[in-house]
C-alpha positions as CSV (number, residue, x, y, z in Angstrom):
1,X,5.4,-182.6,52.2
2,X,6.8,-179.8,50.2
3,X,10.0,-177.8,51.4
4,X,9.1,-175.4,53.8
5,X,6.4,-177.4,55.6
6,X,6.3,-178.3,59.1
7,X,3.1,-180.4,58.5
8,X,0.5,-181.1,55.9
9,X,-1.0,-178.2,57.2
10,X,1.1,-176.3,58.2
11,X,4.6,-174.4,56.6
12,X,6.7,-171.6,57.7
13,X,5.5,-168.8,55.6
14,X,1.8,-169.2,57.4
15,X,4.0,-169.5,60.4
16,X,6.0,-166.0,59.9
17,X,2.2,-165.1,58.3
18,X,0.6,-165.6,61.8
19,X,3.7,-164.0,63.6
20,X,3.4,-161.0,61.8
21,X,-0.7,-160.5,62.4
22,X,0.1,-161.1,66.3
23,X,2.8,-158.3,66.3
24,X,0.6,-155.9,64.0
25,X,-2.7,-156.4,66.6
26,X,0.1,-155.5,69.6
27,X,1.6,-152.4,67.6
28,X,-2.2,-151.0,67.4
29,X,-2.9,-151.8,71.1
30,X,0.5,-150.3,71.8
31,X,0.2,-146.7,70.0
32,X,-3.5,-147.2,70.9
33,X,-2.4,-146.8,74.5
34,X,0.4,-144.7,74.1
35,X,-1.6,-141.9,72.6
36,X,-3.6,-141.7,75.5
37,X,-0.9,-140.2,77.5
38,X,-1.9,-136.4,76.6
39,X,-5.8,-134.9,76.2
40,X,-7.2,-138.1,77.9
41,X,-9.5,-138.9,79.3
42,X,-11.9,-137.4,77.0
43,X,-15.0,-135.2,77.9
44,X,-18.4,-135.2,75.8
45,X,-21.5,-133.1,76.5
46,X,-24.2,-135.6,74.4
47,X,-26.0,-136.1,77.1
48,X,-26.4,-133.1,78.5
49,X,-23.6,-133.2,81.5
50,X,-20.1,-133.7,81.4
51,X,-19.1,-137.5,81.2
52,X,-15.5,-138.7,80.9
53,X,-15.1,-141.5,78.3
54,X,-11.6,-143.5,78.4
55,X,-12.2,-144.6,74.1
56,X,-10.9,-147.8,73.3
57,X,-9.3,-150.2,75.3
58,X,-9.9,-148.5,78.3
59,X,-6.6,-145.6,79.6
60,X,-2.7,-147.3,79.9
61,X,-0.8,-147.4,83.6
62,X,0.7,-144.3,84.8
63,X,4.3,-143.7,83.8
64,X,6.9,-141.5,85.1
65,X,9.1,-139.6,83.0
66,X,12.5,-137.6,84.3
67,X,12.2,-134.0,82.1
68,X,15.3,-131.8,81.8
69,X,16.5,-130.4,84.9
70,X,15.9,-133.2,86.8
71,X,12.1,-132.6,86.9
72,X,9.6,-135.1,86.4
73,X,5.9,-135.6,84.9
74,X,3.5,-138.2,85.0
75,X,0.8,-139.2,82.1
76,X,-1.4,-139.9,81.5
77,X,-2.2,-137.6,85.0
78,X,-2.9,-139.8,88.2
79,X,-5.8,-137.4,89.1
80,X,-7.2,-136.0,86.0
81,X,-8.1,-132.1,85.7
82,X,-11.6,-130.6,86.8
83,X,-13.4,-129.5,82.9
84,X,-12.1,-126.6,82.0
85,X,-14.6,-123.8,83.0
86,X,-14.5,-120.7,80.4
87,X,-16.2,-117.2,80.8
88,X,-19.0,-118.2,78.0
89,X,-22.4,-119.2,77.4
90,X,-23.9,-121.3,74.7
91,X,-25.9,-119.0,72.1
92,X,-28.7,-122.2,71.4
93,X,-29.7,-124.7,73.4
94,X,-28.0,-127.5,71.7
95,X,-24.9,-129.1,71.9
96,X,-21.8,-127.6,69.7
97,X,-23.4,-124.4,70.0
98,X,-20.8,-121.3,69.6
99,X,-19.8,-120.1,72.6
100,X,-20.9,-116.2,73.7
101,X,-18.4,-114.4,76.2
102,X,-19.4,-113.5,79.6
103,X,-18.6,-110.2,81.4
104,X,-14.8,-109.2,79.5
105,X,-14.0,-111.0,76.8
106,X,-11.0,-110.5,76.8
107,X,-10.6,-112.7,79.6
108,X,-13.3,-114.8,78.4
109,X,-10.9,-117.7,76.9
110,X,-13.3,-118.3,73.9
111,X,-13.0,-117.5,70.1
112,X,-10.2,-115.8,68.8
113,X,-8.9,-115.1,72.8
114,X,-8.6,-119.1,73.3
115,X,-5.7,-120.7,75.1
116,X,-4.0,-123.8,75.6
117,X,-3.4,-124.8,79.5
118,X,0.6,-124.9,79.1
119,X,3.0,-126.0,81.5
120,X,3.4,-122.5,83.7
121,X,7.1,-122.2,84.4
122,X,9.3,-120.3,82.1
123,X,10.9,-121.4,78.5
124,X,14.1,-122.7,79.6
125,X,17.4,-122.0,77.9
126,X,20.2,-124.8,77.9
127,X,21.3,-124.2,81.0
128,X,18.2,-124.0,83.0
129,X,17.4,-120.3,82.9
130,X,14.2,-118.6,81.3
131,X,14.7,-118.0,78.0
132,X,13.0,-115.0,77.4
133,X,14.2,-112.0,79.9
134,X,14.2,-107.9,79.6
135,X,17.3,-106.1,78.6
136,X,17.9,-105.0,82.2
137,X,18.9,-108.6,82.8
138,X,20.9,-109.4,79.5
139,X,23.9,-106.2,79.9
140,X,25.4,-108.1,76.8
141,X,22.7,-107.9,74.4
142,X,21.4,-104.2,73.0
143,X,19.2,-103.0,70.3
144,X,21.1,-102.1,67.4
145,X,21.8,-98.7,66.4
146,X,20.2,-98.3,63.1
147,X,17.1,-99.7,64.5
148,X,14.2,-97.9,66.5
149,X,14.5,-98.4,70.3
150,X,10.9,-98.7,71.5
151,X,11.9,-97.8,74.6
152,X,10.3,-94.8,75.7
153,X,7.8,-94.6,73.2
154,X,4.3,-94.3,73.7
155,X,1.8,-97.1,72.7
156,X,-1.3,-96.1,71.0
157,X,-4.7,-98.2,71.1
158,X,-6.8,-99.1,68.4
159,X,-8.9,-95.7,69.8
160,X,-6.0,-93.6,68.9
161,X,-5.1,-92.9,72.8
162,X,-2.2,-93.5,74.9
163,X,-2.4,-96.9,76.5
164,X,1.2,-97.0,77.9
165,X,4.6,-96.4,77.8
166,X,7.6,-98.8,76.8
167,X,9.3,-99.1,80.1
168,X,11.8,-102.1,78.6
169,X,11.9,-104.9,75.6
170,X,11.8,-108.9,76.9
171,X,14.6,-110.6,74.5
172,X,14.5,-114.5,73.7
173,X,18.1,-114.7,74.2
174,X,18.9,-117.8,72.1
175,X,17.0,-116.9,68.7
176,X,18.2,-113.0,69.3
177,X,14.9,-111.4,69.1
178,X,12.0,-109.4,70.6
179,X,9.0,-110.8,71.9
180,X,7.5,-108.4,74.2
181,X,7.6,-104.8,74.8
182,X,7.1,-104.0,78.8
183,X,4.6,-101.3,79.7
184,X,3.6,-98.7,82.0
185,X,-0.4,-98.7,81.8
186,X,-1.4,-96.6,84.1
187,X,0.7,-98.0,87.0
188,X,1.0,-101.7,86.1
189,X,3.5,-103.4,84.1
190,X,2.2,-105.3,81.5
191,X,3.6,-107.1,78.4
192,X,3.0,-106.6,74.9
193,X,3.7,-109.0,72.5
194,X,5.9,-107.5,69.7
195,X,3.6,-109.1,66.5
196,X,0.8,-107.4,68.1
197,X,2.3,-104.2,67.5
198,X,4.0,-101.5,64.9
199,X,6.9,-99.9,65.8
200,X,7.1,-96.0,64.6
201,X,9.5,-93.2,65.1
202,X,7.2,-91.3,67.7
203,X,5.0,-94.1,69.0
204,X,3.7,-97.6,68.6
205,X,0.5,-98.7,67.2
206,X,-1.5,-101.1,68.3
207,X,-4.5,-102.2,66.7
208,X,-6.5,-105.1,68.3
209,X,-7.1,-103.4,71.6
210,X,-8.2,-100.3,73.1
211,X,-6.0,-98.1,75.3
212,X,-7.9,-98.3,78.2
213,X,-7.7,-102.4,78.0
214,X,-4.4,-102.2,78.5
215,X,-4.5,-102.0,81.8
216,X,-6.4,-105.4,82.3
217,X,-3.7,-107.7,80.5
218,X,-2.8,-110.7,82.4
219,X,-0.1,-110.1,84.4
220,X,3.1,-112.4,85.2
221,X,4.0,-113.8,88.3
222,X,7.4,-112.3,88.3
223,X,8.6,-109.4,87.8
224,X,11.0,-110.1,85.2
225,X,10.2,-113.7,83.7
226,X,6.8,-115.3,82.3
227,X,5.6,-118.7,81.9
228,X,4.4,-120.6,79.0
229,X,1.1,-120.9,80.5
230,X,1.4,-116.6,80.8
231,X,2.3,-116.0,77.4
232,X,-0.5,-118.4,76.3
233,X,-2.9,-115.7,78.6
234,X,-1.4,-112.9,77.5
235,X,-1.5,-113.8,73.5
236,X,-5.3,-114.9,73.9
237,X,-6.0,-111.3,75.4
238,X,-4.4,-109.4,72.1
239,X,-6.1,-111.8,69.9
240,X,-9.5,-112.0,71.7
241,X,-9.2,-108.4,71.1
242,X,-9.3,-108.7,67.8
243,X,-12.8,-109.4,67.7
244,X,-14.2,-108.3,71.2
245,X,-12.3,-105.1,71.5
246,X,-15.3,-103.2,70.3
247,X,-19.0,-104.3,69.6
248,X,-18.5,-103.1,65.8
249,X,-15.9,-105.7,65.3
250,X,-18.0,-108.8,66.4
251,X,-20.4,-107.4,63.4
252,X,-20.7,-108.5,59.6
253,X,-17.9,-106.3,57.6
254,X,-20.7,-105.3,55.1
């Protein structure tokens, strides 16, 4: 026999050779599985209802994870989540079909005005707290003096009327900066989020929605803190806007 061979047969590369396939076929089933743990199980429309489909290799055991804070999560979920129901028709009668809003859409959830279903408790800091808070709550942070304070300005609509008034600005503490502008529309406090909007001397221009929409933006549980699954609301509503704000825009440019 020559050196290396445990047999006639048989040597110790082709064993290490065999090792080797044995560990790569258990990596696959291994990050087959683990992958499963978010967006599973799967929902297809091909035959005309909704059917769940668990793909290869069927789903992996439920594990338990401890999150910061103490919390903890489980995934894949123990009881999966009813199919998401959005605000939309199909335009044809097959599947894939783009999706049409129903009654607002700007609520509708479809198009430019999609979300993602986030966790819905606040963006915490390190210490636990939210994140992002108005100035009325941070007495150590203040808007700088050679910039504009939004705060008291008037917000105009796409329409060129008052939709609001900046009652406060929400700060994200830890990066130092604005992301929403709080407003008085009409009697409700809403939040604005600061890319949606241009900051003037005399007012604040906002272009993707109409003044008297502002009025119907989702609102946040509490008074002075929002949720991840609330900004992901409250961003889709600006956006959907974009396109559904009027008829005109949901029209060929030329």
């Amino acid at each position: 026999m020559g050196t290396g061979a445990i047999t006639q047969y048989i040597d110790v590369a082709q064993v290490v050779f065999y090792i080797f396939l044995l560990f790569f076929v258990g990596l696959i089933i291994y990050l087959t599985l683990e992958s499963k743990r978010e967006g599973f199980p799967l929902e297809t429309e091909r035959y005309g209802q909704v059917r769940r489909e668990d793909g290869i290799l069927g789903m992996p055991r439920v594990k338990k994870f401890v999150t910061e804070f103490g919390k903890t999560y489980y995934a894949p979920l123990q009881t999966p989540p009813e199919p998401e129901k959005v605000s939309a028709v199909p335009i044809h009668p097959w599947n894939g079909a783009p999706l049409s809003p129903v009654g607002n859409p700007l609520l509708a959830g479809v198009g430019p005005g999609s979300y993602a279903n986030r966790a819905d408790h606040v963006d915490y800091d390190l210490e636990g707290h939210a994140r992002i808070r108005p100035l009325r709550k941070l007495p150590h942070i203040a808007i700088s003096t050679i910039d504009i304070n939004p705060i008291g300005l008037d917000v105009i609509g796409a329409d060129g009327n008052k939709g609001g008034k900046v009652t406060d600005v929400w700060v994200d503490h830890m990066e130092m900066m604005i992301r929403y502008l709080e407003l008085d529309a009409n009697g409700n406090k809403v939040l604005l989020p600061i890319n949606f909007s241009r900051i003037g001397k005399h007012d604040i221009q906002v272009q993707s929605i109409l003044s008297d929409q502002f009025a119907l933006v989702p609102k946040t549980k509490h008074p002075e803190e929002v949720t991840l699954l609330e900004e992901e609301k409250i961003m889709a509503y600006f956006g959907a806007g974009t396109l559904y704000a009027t008829p005109e825009r949901q029209e060929p440019l030329a």
